[in-house]
C-alpha positions as a Markdown table, in Angstrom:
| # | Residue | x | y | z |
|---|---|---|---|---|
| 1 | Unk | -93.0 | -40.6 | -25.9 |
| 2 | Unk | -92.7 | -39.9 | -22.1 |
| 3 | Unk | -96.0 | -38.0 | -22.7 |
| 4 | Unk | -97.8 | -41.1 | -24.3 |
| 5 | Unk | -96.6 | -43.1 | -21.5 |
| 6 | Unk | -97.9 | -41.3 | -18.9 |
| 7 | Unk | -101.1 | -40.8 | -20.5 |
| 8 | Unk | -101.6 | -44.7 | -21.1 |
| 9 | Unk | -100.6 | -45.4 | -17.6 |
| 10 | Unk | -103.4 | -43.1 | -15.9 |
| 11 | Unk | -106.3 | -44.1 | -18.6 |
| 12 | Unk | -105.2 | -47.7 | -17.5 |
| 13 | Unk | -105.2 | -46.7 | -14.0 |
| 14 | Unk | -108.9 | -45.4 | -14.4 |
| 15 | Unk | -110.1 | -48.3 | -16.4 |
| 16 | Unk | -108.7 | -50.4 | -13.5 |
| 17 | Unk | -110.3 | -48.2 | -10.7 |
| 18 | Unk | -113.6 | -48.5 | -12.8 |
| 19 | Unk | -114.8 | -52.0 | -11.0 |
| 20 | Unk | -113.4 | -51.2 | -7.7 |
| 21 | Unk | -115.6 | -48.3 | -7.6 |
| 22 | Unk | -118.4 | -49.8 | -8.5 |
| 23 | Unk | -118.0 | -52.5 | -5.5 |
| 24 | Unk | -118.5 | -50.3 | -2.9 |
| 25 | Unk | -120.4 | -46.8 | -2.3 |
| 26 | Unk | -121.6 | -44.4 | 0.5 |
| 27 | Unk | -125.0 | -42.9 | 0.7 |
| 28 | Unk | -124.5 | -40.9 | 4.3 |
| 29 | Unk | -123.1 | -42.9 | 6.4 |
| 30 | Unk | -124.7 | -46.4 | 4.6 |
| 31 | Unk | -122.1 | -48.6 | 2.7 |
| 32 | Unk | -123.2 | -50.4 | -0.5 |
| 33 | Unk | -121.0 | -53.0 | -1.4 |
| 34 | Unk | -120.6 | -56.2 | -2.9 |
| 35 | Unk | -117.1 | -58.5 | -1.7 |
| 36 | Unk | -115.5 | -60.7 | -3.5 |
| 37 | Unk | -116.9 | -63.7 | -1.0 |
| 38 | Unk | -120.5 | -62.7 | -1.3 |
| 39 | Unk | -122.7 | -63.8 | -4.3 |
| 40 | Unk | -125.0 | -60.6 | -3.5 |
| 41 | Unk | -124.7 | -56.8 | -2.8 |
| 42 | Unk | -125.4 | -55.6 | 0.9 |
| 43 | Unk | -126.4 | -52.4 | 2.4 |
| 44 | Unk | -125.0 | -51.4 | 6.1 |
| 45 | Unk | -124.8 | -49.0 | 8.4 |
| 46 | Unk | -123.1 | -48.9 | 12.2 |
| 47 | Unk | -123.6 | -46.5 | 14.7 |
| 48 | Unk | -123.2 | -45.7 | 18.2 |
| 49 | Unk | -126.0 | -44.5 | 20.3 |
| 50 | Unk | -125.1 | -42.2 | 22.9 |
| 51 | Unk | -128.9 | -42.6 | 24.5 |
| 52 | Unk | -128.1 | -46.0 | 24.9 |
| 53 | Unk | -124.9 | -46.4 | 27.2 |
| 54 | Unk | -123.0 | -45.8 | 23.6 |
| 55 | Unk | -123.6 | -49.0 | 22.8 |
| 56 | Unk | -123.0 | -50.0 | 19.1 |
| 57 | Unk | -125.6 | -51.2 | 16.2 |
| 58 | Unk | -125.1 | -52.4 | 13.7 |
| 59 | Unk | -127.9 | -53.4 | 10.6 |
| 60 | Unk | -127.0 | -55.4 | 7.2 |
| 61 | Unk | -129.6 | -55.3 | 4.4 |
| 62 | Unk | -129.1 | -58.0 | 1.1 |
| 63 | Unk | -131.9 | -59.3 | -0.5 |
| 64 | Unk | -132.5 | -61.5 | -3.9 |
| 65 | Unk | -135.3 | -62.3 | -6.2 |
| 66 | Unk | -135.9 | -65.3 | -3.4 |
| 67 | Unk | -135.3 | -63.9 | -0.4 |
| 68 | Unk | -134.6 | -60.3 | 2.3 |
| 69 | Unk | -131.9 | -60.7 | 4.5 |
| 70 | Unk | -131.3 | -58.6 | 8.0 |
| 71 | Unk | -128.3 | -59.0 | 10.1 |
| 72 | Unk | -128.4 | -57.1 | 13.2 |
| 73 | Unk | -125.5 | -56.7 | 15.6 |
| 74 | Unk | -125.9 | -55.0 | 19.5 |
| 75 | Unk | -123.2 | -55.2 | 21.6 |
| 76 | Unk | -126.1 | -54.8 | 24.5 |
| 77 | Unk | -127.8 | -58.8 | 23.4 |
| 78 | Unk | -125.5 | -61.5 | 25.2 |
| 79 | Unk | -127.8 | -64.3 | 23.6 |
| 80 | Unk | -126.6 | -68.2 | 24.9 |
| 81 | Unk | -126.8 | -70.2 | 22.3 |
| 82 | Unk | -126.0 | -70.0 | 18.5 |
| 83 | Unk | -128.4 | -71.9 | 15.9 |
| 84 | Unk | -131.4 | -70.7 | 18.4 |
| 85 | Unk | -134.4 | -69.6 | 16.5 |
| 86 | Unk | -136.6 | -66.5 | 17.8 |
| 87 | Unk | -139.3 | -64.6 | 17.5 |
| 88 | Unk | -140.2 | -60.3 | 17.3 |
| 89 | Unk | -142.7 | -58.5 | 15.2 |
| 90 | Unk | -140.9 | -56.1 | 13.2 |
| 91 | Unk | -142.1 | -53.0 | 12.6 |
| 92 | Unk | -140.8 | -49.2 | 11.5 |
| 93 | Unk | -141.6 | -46.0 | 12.6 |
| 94 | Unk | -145.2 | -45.8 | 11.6 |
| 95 | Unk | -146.0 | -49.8 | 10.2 |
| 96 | Unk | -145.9 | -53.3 | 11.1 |
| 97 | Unk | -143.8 | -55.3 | 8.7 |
| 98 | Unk | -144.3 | -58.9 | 10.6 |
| 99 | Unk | -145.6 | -60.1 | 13.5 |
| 100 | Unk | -143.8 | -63.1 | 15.2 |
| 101 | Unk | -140.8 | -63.5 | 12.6 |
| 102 | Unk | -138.3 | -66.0 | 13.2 |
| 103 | Unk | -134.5 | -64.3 | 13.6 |
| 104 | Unk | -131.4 | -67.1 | 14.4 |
| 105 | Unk | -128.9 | -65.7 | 16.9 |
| 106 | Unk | -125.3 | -66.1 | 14.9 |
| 107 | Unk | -123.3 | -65.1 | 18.3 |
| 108 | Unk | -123.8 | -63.4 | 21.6 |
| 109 | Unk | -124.8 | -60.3 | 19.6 |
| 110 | Unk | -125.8 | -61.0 | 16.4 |
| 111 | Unk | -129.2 | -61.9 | 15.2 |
| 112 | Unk | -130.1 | -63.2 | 11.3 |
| 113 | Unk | -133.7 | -63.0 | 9.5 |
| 114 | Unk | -134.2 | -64.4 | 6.2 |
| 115 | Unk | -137.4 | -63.8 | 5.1 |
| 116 | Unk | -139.5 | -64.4 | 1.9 |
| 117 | Unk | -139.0 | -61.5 | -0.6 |
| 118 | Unk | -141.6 | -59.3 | -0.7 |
| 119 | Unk | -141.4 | -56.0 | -2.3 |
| 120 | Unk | -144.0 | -54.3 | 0.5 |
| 121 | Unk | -141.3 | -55.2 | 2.9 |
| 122 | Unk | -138.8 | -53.0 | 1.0 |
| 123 | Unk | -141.5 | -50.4 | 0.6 |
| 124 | Unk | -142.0 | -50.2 | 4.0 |
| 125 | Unk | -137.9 | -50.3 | 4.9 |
| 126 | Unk | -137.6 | -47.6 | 2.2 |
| 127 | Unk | -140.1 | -45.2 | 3.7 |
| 128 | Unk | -138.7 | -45.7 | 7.6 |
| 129 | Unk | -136.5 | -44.0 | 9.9 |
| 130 | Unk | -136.5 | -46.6 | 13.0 |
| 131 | Unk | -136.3 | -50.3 | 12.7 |
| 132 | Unk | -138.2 | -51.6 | 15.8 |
| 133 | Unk | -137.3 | -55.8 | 17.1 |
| 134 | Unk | -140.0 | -56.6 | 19.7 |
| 135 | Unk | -139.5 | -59.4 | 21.5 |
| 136 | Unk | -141.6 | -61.1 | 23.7 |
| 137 | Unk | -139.2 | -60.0 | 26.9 |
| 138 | Unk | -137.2 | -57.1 | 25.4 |
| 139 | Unk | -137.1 | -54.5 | 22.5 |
| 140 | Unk | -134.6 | -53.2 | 20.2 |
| 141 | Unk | -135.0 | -49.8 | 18.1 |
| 142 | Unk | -132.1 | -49.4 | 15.6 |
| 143 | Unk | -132.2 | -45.5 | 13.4 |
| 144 | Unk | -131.8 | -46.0 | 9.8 |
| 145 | Unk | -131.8 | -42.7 | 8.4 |
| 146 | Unk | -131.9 | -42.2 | 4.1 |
| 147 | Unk | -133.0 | -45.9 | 4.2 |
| 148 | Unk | -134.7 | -45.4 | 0.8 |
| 149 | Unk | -131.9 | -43.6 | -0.2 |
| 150 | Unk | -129.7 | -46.7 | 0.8 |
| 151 | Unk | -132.2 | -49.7 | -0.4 |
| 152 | Unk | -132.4 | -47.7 | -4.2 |
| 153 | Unk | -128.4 | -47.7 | -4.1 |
| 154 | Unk | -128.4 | -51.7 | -3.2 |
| 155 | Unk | -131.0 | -52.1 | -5.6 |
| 156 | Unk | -128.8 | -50.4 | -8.4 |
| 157 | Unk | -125.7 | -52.4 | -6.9 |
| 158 | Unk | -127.7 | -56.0 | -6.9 |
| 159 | Unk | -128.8 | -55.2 | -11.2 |
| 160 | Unk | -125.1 | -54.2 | -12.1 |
| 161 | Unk | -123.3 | -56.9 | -10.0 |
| 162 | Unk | -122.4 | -59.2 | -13.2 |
């Protein structure tokens, strides 16, 4: 009986482990997850740069049938006022993704861009090592490594989130 017991209690355990596991995954040093508060799954990935005073960075992927969504945090921006709207093209590595798209500063170092989906965008995303901000006074260049790798794991995160 003791034998039964036991075996119930770790296929229960498993069975209960099953959804947590599939909330959250690593692909390097990327983190796929969907929380309980969000309605989507997001992709990020935080880093310190040593070229770059070790500053930290910080970059948040989620996107839906509507829209992409990127969240970047730099403990280098001190921007004044939240709500503010901006403008920087965005480009990777070796493409322009959008010139003069609008980002809303959330805080002092956090910036928001919701933009129309558009599966190029991902394509381009997918394919990149850099993420580049230029503004029309200052620049920002963030490394996102296995970026395809990342986007396909969000991808398979956003169809099984139900």
């Amino acid at each position: 009986m003791s034998r039964f017991s036991l075996g119930a209690a770790w296929l229960v355990g498993i069975l209960s482990a099953g959804p947590a596991l599939a909330q959250q995954s690593k692909v390097g040093d990327w983190t796929i997850e969907r929380r309980a508060q969000d309605t989507h799954c997001n992709a990020s990935r935080g880093y310190k740069d040593k070229d770059d005073e070790n500053r930290d960075y910080v970059i948040v992927i989620t996107y839906s049938e509507q829209a992409i969504v990127i969240v970047i945090i730099y403990d280098g921006w001190e921007w004044d006022k939240a709500g503010e709207v901006l403008r920087a093209d965005v480009g990777t590595d070796d493409a322009d993704i959008m010139k003069k798209a609008k980002w809303e500063v959330m805080d002092k170092t956090t910036l928001r861009g919701i933009f129309a989906y558009d599966q190029s965008i991902m394509d381009r995303l997918a394919k990149a090592q850099r993420l580049t901000l230029d503004f029309d006074d200052d620049s920002i260049e963030m490394q996102i490594p296995r970026a395809g790798e990342a986007l396909a794991a969000l991808k398979f995160c956003e169809e099984n989130r139900k």
